[in-house]
C-alpha positions as CSV (number, residue, x, y, z in Angstrom):
1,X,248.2,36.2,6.9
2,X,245.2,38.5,6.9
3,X,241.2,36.4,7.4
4,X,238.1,37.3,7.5
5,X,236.4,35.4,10.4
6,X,233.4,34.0,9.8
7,X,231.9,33.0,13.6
8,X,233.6,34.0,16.7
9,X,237.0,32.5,17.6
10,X,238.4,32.8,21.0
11,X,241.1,35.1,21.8
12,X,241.2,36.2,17.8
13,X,238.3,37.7,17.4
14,X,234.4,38.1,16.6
15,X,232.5,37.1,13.5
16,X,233.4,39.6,10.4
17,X,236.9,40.6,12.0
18,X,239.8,41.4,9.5
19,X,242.7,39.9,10.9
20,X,246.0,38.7,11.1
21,X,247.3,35.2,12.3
22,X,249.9,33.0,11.1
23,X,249.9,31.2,8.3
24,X,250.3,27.8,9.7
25,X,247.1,29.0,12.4
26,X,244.6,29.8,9.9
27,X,245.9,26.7,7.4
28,X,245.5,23.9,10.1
29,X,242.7,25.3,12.2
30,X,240.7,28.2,11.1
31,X,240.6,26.7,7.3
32,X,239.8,23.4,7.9
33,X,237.4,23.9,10.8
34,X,235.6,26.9,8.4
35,X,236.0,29.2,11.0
36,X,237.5,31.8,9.1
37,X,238.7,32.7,4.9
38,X,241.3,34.3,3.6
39,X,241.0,37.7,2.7
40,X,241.2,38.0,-0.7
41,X,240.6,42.1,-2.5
42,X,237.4,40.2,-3.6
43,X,236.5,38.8,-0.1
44,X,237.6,42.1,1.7
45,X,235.2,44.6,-0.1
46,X,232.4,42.1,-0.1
47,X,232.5,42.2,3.8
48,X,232.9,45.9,3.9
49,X,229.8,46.2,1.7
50,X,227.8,43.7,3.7
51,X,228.8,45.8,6.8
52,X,227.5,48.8,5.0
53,X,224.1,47.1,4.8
54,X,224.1,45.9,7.7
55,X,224.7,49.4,9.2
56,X,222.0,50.9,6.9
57,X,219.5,48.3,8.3
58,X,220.0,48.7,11.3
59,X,219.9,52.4,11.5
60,X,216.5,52.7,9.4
61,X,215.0,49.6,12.4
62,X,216.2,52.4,15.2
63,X,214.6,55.5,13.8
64,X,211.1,53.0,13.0
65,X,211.5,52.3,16.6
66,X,212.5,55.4,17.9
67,X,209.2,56.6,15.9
68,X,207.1,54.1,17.5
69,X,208.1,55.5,21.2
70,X,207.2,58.9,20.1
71,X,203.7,58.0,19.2
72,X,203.1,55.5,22.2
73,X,204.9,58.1,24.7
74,X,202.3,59.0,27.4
75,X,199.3,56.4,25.9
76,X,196.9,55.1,28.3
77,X,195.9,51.7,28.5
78,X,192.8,50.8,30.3
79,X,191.7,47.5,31.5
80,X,188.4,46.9,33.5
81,X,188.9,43.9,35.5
82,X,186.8,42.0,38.1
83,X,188.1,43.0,41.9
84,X,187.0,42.3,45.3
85,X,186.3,44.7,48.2
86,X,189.7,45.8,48.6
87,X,190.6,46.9,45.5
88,X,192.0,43.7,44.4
89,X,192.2,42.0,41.1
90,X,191.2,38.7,40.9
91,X,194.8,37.6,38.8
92,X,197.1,39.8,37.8
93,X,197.9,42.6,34.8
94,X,201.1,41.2,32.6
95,X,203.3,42.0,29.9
96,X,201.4,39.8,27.6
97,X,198.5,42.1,28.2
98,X,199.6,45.1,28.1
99,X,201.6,44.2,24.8
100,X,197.9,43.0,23.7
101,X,195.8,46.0,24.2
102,X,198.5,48.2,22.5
103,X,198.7,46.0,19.8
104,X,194.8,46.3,19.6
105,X,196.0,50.4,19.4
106,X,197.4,49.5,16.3
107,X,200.9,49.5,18.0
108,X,203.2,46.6,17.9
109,X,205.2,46.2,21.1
110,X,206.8,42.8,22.3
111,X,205.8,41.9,25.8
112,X,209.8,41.5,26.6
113,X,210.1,45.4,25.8
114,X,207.4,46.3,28.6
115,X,209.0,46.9,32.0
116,X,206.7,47.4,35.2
117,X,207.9,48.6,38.6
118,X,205.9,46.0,40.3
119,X,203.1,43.7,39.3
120,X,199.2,45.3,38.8
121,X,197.3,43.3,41.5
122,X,195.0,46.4,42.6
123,X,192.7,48.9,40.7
124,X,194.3,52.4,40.0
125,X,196.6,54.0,38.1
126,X,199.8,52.2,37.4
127,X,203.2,53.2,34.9
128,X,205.2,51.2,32.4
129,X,208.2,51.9,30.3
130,X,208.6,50.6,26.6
131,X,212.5,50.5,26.5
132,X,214.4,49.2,23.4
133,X,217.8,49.9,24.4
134,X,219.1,52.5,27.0
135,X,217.7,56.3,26.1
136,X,215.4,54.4,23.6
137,X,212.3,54.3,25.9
138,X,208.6,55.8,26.3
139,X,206.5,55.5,29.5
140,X,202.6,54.5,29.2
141,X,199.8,55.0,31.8
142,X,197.9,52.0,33.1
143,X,194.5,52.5,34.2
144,X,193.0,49.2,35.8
145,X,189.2,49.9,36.4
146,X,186.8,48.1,37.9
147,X,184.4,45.9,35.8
């Protein structure tokens, strides 16, 4: 009996899978536990056009972010912090803030997207990479002045 699962089942398969169990399987469990439904013509080319949307959605999201790199590739963002005599900041420079002052660029980048190599504790120049997914990223500049 062909189903269309509708959340993960294990060793069957993922959410959205066409496939095929025996009857007594998806009548006693999958059915009654709504973990799956039988794929009906109806059912079948409703999920196949859902996927198509899905797909299209997705694809459009990539190229807007793929966009978004290309504009922020090789931006600098400056801070001007308070340091001491060695060069060293009094706190630290974060995601959070980074992901503020671009937003304040008029580019919108979730702090969880910024990677540093280390944490900014000292004045100078400093990178970051804006990665989405792998091959999907842009690196930035930091400049952290002195106030």
């Amino acid at each position: 009996m062909k189903v269309i699962l509708q959340k993960d089942v294990k060793d069957v398969g993922r959410v959205g899978e066409l496939v095929n169990v025996s009857e007594g399987f998806a009548r006693n469990f999958l059915f009654p536990r709504k973990l799956a439904a039988e794929a009906t013509e109806k059912r079948v080319k409703e999920y196949e056009h859902l996927k198509r949307v899905a797909e299209a959605k997705k694809k459009k999201a990539q190229a807007e972010r793929q966009e978004l790199l290309n504009k922020i590739n090789g931006t600098t963002v400056t801070f001007k912090l308070a340091a001491g005599d060695s060069d060293k900041l009094f706190g630290t420079v974060t995601t959070t803030d980074i992901s503020k002052e671009l937003q304040k660029m008029g580019h919108s980048v979730d702090r969880r997207d910024i990677h540093l190599e280390e944490p900014i504790k000292v004045l100078g120049q400093h990178k970051a990479v804006v990665r989405y997914t792998e091959g999907m990223e842009a690196k930035i500049q930091i400049a952290v002045e002195r106030a």
